[in-house]
N, CA, C and O atoms as a Tinker XYZ file with bonds, in Angstrom:
   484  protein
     1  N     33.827000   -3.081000   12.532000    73     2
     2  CA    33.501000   -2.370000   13.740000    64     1     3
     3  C     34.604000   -2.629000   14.778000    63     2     4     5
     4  O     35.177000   -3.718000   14.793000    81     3
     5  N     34.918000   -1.638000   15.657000    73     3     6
     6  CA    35.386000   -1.685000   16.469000    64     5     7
     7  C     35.316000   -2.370000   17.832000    63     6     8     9
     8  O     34.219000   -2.267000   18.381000    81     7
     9  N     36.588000   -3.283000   18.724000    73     7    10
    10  CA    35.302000   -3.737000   19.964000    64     9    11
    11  C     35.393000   -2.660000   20.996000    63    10    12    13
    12  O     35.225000   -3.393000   21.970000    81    11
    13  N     35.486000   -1.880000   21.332000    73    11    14
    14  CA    34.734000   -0.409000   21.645000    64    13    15
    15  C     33.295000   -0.183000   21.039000    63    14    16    17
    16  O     32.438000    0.205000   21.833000    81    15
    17  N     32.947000   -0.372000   19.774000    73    15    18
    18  CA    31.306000   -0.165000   19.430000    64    17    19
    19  C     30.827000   -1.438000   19.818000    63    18    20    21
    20  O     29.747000   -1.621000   20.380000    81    19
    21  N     31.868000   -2.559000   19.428000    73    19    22
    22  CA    30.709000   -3.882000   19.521000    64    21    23
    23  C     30.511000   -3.769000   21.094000    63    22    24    25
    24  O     29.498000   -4.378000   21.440000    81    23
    25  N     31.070000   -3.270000   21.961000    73    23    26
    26  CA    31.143000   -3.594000   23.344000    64    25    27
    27  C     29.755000   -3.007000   24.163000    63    26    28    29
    28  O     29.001000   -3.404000   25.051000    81    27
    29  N     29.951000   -1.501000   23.066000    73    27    30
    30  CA    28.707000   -0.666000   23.728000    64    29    31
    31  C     27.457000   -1.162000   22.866000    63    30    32    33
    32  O     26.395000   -1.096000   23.485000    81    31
    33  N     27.358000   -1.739000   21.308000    73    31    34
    34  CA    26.298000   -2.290000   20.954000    64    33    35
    35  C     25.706000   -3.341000   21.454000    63    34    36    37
    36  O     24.486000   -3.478000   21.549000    81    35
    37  N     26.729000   -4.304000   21.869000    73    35    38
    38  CA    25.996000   -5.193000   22.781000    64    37    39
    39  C     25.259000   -4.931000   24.187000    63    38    40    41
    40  O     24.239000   -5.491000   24.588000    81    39
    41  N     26.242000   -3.659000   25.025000    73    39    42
    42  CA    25.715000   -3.147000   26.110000    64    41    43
    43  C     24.358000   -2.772000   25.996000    63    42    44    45
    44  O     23.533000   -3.384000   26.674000    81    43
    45  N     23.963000   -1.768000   25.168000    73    43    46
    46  CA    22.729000   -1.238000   24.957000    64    45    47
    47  C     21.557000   -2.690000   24.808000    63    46    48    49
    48  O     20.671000   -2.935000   25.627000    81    47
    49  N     21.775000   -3.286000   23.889000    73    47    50
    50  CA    21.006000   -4.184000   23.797000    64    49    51
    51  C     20.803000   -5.052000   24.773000    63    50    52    53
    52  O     19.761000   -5.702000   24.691000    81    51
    53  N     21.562000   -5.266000   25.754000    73    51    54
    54  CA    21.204000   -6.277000   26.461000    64    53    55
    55  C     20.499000   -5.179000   27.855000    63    54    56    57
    56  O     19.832000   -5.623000   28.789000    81    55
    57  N     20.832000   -3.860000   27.674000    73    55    58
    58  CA    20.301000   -3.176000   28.615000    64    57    59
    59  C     18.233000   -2.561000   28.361000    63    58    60    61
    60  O     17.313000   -2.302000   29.137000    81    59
    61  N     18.432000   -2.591000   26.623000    73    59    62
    62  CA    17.320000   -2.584000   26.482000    64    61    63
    63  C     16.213000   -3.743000   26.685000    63    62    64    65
    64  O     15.130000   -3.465000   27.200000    81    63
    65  N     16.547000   -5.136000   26.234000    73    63    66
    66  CA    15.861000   -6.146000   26.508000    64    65    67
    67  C     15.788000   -6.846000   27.932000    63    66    68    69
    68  O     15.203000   -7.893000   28.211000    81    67
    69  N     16.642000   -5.883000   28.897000    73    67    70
    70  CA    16.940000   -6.275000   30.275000    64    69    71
    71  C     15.972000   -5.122000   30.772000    63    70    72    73
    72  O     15.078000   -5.853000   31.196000    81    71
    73  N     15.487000   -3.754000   31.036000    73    71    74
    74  CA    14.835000   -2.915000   31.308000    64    73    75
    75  C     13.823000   -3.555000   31.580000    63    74    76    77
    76  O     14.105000   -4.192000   32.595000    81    75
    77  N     12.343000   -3.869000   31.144000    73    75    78
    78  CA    11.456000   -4.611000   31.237000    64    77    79
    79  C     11.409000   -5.530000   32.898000    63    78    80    81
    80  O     10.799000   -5.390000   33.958000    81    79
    81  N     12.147000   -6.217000   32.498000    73    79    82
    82  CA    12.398000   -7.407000   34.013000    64    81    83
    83  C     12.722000   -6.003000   35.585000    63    82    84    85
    84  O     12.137000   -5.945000   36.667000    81    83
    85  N     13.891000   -5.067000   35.013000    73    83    86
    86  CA    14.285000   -4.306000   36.315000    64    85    87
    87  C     12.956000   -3.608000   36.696000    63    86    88    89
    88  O     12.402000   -3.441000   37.782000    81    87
    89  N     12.658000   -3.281000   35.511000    73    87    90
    90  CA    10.931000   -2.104000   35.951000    64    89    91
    91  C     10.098000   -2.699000   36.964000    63    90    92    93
    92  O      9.867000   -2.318000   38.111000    81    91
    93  N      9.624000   -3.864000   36.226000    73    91    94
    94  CA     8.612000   -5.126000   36.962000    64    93    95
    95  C      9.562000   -4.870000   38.168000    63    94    96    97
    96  O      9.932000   -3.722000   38.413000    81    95
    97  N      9.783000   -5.459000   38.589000    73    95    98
    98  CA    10.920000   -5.794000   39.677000    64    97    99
    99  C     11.015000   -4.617000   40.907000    63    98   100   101
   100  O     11.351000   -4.868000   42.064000    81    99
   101  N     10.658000   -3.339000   40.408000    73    99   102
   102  CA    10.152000   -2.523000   41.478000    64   101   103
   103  C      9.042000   -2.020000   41.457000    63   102   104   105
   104  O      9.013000   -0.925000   42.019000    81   103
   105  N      7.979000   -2.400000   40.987000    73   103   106
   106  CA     6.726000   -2.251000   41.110000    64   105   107
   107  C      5.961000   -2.766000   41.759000    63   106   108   109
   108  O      5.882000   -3.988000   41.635000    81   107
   109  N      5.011000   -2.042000   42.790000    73   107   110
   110  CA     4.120000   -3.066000   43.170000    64   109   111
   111  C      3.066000   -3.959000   42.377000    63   110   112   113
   112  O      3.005000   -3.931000   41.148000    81   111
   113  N      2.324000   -4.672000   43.089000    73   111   114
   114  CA     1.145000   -5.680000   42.387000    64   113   115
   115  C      0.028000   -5.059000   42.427000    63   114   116   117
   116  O     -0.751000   -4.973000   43.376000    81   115
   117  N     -0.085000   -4.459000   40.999000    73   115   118
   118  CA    -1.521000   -3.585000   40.745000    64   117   119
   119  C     -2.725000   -3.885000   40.994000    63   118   120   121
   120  O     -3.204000   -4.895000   40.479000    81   119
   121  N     -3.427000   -3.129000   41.780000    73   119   122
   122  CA    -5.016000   -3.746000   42.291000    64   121   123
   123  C     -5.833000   -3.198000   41.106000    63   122   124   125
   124  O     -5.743000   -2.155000   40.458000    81   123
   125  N     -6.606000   -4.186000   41.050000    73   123   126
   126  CA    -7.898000   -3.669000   39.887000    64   125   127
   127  C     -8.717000   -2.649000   40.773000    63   126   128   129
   128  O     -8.741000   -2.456000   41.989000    81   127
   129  N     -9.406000   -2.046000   39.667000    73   127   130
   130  CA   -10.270000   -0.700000   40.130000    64   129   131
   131  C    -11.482000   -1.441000   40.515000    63   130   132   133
   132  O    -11.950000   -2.418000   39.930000    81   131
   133  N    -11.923000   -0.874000   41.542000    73   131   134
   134  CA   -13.235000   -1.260000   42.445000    64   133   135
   135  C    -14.227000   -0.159000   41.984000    63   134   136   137
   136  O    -13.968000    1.041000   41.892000    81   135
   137  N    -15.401000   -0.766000   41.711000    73   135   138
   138  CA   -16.551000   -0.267000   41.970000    64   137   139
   139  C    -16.876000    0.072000   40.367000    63   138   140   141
   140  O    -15.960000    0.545000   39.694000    81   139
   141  N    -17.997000   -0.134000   39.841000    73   139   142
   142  CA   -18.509000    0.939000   38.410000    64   141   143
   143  C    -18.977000   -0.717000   38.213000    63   142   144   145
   144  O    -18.780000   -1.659000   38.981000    81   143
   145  N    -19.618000   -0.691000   36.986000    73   143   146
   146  CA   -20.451000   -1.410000   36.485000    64   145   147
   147  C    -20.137000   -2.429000   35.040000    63   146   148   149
   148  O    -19.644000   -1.769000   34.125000    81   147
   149  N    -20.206000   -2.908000   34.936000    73   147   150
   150  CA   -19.540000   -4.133000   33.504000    64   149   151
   151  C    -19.962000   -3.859000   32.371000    63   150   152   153
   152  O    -21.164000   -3.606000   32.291000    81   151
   153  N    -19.226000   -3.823000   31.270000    73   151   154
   154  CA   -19.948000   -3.493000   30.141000    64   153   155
   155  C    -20.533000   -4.403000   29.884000    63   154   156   157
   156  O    -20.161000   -5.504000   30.289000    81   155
   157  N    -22.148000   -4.183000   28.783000    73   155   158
   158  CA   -22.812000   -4.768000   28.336000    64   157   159
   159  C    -22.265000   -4.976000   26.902000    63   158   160   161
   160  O    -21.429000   -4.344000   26.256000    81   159
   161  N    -23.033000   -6.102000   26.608000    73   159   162
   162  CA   -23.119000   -5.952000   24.938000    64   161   163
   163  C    -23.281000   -5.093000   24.151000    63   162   164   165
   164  O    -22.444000   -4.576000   23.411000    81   163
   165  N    -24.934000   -4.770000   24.308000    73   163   166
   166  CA   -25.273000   -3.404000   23.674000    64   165   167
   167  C    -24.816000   -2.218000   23.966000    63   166   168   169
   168  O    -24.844000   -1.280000   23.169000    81   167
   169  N    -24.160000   -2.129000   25.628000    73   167   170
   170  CA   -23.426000   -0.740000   25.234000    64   169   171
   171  C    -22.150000   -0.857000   24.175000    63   170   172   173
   172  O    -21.703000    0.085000   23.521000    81   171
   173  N    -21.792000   -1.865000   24.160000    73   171   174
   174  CA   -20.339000   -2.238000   23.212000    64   173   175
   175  C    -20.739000   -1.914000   21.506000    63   174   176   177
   176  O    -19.924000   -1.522000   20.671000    81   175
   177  N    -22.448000   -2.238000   21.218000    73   175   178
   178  CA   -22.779000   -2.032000   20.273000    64   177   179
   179  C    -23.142000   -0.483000   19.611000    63   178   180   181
   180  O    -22.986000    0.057000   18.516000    81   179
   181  N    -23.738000   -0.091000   20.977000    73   179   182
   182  CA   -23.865000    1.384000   20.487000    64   181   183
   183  C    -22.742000    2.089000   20.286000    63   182   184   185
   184  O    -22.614000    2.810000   19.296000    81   183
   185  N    -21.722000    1.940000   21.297000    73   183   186
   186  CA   -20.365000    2.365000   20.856000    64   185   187
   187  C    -19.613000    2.208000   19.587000    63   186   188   189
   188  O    -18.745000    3.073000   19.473000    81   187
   189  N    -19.686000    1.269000   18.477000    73   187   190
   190  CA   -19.379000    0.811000   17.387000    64   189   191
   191  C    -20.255000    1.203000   16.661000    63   190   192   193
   192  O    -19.792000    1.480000   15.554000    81   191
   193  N    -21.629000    1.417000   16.761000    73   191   194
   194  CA   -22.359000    2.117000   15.988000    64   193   195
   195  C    -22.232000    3.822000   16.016000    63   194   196   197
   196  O    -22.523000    4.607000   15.113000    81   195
   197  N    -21.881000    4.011000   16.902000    73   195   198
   198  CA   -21.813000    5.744000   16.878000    64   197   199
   199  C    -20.401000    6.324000   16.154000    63   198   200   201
   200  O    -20.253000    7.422000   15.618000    81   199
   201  N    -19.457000    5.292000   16.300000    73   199   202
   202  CA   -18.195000    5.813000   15.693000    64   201   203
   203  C    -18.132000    5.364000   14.334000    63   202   204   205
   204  O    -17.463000    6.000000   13.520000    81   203
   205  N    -18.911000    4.087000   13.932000    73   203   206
   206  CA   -19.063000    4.019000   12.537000    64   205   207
   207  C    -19.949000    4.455000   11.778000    63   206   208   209
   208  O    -19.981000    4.039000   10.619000    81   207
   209  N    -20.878000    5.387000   12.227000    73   207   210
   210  CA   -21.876000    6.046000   11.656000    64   209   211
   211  C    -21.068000    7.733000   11.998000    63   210   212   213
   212  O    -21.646000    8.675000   11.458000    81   211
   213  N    -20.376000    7.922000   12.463000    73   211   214
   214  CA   -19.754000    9.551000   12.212000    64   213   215
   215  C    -18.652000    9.102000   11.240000    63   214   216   217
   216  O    -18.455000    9.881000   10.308000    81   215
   217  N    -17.987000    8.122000   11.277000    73   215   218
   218  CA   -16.495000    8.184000    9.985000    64   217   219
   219  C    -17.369000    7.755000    8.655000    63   218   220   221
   220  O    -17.097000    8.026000    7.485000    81   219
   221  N    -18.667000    6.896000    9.237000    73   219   222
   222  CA   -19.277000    6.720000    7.388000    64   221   223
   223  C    -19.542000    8.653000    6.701000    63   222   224   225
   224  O    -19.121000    9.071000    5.622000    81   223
   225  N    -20.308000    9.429000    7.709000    73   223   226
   226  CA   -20.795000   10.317000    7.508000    64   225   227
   227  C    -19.833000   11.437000    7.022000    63   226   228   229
   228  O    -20.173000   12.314000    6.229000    81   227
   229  N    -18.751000   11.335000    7.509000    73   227   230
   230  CA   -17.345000   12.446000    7.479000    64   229   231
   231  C    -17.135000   11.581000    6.206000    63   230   232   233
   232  O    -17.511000   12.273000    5.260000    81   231
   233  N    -16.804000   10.663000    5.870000    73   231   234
   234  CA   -15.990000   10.061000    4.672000    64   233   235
   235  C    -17.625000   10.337000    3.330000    63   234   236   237
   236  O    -17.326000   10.831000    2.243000    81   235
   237  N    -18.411000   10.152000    3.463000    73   235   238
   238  CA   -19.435000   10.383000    2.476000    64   237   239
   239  C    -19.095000   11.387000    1.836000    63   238   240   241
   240  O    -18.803000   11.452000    0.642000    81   239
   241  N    -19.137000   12.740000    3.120000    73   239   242
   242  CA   -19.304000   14.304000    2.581000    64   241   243
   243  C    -18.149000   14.311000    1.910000    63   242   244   245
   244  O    -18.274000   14.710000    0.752000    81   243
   245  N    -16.719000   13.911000    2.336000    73   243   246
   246  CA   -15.522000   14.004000    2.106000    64   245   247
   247  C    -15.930000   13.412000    0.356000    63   246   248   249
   248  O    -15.638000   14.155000   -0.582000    81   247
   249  N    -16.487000   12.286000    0.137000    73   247   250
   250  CA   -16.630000   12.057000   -1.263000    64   249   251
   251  C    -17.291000   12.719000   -2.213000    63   250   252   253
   252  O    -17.001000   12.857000   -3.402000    81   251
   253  N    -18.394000   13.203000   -1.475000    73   251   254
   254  CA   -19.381000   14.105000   -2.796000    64   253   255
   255  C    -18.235000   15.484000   -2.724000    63   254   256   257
   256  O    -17.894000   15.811000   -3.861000    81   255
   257  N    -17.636000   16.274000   -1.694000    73   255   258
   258  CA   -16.929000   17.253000   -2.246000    64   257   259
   259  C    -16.122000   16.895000   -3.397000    63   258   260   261
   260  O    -16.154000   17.620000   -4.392000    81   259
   261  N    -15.144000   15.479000   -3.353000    73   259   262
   262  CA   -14.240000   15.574000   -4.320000    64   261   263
   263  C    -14.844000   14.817000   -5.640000    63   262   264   265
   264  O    -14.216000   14.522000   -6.657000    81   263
   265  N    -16.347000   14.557000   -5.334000    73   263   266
   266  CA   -17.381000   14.127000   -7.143000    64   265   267
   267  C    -17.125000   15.943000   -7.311000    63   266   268   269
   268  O    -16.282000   16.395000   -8.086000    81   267
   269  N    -17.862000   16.667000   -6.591000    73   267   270
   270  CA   -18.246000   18.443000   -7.003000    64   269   271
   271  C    -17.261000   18.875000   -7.160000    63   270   272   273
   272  O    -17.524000   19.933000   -7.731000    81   271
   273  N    -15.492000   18.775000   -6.984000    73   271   274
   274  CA   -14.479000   19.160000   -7.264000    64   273   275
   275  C    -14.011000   18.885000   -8.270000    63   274   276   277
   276  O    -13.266000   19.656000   -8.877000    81   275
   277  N    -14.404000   17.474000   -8.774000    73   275   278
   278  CA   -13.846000   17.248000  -10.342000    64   277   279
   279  C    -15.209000   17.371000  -10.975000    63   278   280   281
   280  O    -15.070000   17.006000  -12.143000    81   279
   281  N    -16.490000   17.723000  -10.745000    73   279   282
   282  CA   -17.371000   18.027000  -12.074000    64   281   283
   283  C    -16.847000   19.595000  -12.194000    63   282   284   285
   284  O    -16.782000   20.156000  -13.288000    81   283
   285  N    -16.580000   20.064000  -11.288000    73   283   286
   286  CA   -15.918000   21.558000  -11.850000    64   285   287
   287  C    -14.714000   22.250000  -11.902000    63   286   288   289
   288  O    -14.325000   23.418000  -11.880000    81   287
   289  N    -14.110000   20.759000  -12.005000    73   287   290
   290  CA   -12.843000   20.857000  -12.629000    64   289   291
   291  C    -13.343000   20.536000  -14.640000    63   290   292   293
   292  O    -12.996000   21.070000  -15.693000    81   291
   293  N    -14.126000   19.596000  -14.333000    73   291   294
   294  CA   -14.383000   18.998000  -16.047000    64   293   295
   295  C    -14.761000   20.207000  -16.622000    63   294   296   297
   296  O    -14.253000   20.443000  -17.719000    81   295
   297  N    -15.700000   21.222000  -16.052000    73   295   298
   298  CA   -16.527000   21.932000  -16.790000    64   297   299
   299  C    -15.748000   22.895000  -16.866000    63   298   300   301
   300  O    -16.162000   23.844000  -17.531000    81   299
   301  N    -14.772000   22.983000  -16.420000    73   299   302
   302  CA   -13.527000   24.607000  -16.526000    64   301   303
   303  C    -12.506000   23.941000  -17.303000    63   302   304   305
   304  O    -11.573000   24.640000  -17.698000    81   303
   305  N    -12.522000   22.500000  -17.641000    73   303   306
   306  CA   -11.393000   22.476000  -18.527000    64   305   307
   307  C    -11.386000   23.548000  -19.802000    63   306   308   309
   308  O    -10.684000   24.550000  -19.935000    81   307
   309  N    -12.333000   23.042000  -20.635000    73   307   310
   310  CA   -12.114000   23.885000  -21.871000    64   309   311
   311  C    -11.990000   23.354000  -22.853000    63   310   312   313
   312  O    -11.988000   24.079000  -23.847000    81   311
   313  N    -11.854000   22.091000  -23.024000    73   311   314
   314  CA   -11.376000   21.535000  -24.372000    64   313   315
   315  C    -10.011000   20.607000  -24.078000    63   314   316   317
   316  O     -9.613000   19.758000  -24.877000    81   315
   317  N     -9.283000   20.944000  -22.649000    73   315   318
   318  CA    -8.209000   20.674000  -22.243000    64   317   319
   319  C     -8.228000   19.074000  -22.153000    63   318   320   321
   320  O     -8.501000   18.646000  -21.032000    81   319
   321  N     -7.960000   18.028000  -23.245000    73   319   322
   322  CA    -7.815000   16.569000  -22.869000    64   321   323
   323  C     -7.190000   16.347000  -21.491000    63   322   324   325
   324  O     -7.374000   15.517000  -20.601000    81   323
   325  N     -6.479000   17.273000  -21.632000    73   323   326
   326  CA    -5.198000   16.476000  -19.913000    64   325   327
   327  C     -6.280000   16.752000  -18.763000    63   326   328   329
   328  O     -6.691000   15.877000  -18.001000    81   327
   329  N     -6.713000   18.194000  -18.744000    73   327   330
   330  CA    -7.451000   18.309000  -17.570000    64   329   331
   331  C     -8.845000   17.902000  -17.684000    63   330   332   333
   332  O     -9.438000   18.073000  -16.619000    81   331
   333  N     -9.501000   17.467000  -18.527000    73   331   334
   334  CA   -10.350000   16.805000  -18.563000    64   333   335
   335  C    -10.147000   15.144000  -17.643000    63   334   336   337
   336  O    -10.592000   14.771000  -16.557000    81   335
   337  N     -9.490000   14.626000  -18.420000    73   335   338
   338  CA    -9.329000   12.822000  -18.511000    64   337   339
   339  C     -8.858000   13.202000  -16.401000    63   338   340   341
   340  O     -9.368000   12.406000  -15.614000    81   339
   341  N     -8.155000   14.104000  -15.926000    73   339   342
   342  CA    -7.876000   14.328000  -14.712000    64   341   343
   343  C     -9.121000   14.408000  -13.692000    63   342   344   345
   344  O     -9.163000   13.678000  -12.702000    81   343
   345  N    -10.071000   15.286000  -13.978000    73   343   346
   346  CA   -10.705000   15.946000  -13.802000    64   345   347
   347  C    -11.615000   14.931000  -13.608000    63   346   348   349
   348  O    -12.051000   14.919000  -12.457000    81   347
   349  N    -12.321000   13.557000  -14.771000    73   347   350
   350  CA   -13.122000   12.509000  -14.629000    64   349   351
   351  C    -12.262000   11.563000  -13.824000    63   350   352   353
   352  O    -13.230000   10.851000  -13.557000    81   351
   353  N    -11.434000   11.053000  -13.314000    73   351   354
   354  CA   -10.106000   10.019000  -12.932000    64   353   355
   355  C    -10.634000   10.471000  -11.033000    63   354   356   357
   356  O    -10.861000    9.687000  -10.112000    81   355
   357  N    -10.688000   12.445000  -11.039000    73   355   358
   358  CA   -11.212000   12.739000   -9.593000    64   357   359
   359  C    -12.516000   12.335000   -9.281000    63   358   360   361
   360  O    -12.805000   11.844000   -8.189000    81   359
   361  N    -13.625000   12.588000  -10.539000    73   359   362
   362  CA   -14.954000   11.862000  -10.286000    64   361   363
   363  C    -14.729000   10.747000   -9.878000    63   362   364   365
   364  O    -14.984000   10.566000   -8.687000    81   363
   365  N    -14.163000    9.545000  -10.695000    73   363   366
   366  CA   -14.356000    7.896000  -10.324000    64   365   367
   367  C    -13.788000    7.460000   -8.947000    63   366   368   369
   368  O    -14.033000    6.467000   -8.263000    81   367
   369  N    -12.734000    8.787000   -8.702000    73   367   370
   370  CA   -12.091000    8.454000   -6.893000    64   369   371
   371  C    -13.010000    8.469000   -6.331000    63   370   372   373
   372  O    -13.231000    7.577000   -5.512000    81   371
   373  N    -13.863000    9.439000   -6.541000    73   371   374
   374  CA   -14.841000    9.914000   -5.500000    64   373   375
   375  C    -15.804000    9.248000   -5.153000    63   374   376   377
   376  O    -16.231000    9.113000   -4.006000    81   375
   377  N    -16.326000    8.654000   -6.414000    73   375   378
   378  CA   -17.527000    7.593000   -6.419000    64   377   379
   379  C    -16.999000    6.149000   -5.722000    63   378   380   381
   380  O    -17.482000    5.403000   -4.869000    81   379
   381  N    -15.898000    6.140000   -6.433000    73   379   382
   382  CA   -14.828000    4.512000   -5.624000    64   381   383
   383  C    -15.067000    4.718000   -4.290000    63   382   384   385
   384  O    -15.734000    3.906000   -3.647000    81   383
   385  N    -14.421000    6.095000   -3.601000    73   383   386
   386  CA   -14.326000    6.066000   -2.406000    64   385   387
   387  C    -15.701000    6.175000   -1.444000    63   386   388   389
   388  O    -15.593000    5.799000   -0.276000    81   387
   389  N    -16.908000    6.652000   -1.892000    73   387   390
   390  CA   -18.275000    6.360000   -1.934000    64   389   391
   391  C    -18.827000    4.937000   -1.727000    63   390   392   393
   392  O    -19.269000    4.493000   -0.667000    81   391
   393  N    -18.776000    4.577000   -2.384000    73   391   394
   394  CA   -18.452000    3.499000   -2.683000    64   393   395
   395  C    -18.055000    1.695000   -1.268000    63   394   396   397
   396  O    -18.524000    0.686000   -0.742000    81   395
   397  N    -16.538000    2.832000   -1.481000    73   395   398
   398  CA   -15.852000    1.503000   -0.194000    64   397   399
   399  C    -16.232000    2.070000    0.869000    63   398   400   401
   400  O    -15.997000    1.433000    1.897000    81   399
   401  N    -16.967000    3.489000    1.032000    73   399   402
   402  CA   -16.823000    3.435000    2.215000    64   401   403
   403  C    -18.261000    3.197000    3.023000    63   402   404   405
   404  O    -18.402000    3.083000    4.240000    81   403
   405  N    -19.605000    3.143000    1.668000    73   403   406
   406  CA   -20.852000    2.470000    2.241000    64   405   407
   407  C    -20.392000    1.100000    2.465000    63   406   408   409
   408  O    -20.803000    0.547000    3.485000    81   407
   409  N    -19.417000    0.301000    1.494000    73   407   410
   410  CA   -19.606000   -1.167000    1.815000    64   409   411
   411  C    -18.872000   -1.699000    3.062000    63   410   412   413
   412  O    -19.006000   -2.873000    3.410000    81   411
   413  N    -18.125000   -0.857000    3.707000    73   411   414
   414  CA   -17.076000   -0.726000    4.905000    64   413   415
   415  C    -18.363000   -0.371000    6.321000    63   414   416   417
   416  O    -18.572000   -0.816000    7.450000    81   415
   417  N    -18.885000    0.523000    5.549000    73   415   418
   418  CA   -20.156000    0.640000    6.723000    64   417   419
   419  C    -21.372000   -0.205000    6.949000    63   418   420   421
   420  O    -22.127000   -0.053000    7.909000    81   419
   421  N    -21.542000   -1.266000    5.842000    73   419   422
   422  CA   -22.314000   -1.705000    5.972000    64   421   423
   423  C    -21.905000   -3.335000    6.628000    63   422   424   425
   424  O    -22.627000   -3.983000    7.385000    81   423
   425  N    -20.609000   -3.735000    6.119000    73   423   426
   426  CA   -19.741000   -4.567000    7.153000    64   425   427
   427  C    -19.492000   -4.453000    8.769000    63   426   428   429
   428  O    -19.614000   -5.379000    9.571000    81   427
   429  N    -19.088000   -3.005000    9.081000    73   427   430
   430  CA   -19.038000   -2.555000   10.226000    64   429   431
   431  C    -20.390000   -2.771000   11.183000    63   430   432   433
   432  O    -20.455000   -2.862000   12.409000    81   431
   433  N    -21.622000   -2.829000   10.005000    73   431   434
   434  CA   -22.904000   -2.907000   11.265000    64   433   435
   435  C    -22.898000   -4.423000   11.080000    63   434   436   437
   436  O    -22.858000   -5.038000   12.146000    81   435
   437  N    -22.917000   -4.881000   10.397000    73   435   438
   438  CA   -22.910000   -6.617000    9.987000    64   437   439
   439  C    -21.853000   -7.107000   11.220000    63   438   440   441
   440  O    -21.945000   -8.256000   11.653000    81   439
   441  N    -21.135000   -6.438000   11.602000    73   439   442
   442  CA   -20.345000   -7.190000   12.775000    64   441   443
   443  C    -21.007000   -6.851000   13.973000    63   442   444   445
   444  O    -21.533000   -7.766000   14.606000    81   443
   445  N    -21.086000   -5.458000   14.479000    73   443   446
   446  CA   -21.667000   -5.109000   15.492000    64   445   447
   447  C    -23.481000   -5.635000   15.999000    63   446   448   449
   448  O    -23.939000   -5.715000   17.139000    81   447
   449  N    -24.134000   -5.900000   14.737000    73   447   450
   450  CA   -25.015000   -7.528000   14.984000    64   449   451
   451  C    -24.545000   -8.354000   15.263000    63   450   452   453
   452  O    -24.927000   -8.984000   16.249000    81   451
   453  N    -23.673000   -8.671000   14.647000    73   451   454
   454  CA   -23.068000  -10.138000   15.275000    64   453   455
   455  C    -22.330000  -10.424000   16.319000    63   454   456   457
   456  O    -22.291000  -11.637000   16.526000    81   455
   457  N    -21.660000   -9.715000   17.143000    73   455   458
   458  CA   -21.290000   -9.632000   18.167000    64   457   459
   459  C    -22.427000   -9.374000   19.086000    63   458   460   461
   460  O    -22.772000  -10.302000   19.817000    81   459
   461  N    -22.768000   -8.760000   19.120000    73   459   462
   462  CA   -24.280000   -8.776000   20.578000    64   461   463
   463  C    -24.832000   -9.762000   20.118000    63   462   464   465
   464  O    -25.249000  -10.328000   21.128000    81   463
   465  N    -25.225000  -10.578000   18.948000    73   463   466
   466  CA   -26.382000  -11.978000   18.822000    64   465   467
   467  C    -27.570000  -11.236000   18.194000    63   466   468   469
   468  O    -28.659000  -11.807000   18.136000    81   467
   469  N    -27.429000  -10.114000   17.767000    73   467   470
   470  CA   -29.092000   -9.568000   17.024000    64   469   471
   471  C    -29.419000  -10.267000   15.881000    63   470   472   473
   472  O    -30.469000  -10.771000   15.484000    81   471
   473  N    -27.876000  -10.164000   15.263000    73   471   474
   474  CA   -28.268000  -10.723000   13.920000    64   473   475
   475  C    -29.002000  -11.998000   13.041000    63   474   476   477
   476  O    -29.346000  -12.035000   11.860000    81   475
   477  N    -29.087000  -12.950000   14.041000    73   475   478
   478  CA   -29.774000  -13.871000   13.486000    64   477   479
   479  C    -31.591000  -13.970000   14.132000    63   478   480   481
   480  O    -32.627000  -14.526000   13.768000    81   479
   481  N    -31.248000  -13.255000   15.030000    73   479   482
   482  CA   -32.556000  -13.616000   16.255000    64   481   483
   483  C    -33.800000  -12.397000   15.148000    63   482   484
   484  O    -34.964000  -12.214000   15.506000    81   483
């Protein structure tokens, strides 16, 4: 390399890891927001329950389409080994992904008990 590049590679870099400090440096001292109310636990819980009960629900359907995509893929093979053995390989995704994604949901509520304290009480 040239010291013309090393000159400007070093420039940049020390201008990028230097940016940070200049920013701060003209900013004022941010006031926290006044007024509204603290989250609770249980709202923290319902929130984790509502988003892990729509991605369990989207990922379910998402699985039985691709079980019903390869049972009628199997049944249009024909005799076809290749598209057959393919065709069952899409079933077992489907069921797999069935699968991880009840035991992912059923972890997901196993935490969201345990974080608010339901779970043992």
């Amino acid at each position: 390399m040239s010291n013309t590049k090393k000159f400007v590679y070093v420039g940049m870099v020390v201008m990028a890891l230097a940016m940070p400090v200049l920013v701060l440096a003209v900013l004022n001292t941010p006031t926290p927001p006044v007024g509204g109310t603290a989250l609770s636990l249980s709202e923290i819980e319902a929130r984790i329950r509502q988003v892990a009960q729509f991605i369990i629900i989207v990922s379910v359907i998402l699985a039985v389409i691709f079980i019903i995509w390869g049972g009628i893929a199997y049944m249009t093979a024909g005799g076809d080994e290749e598209k057959a053995s393919s065709a069952k390989t899409r079933i077992w995704n489907g069921v797999i992904g069935a699968a991880v994604v009840l035991a992912v949901g059923v972890i997901l509520q196993t935490l969201a008990a345990l974080i608010t304290r339901s779970f043992f009480s």
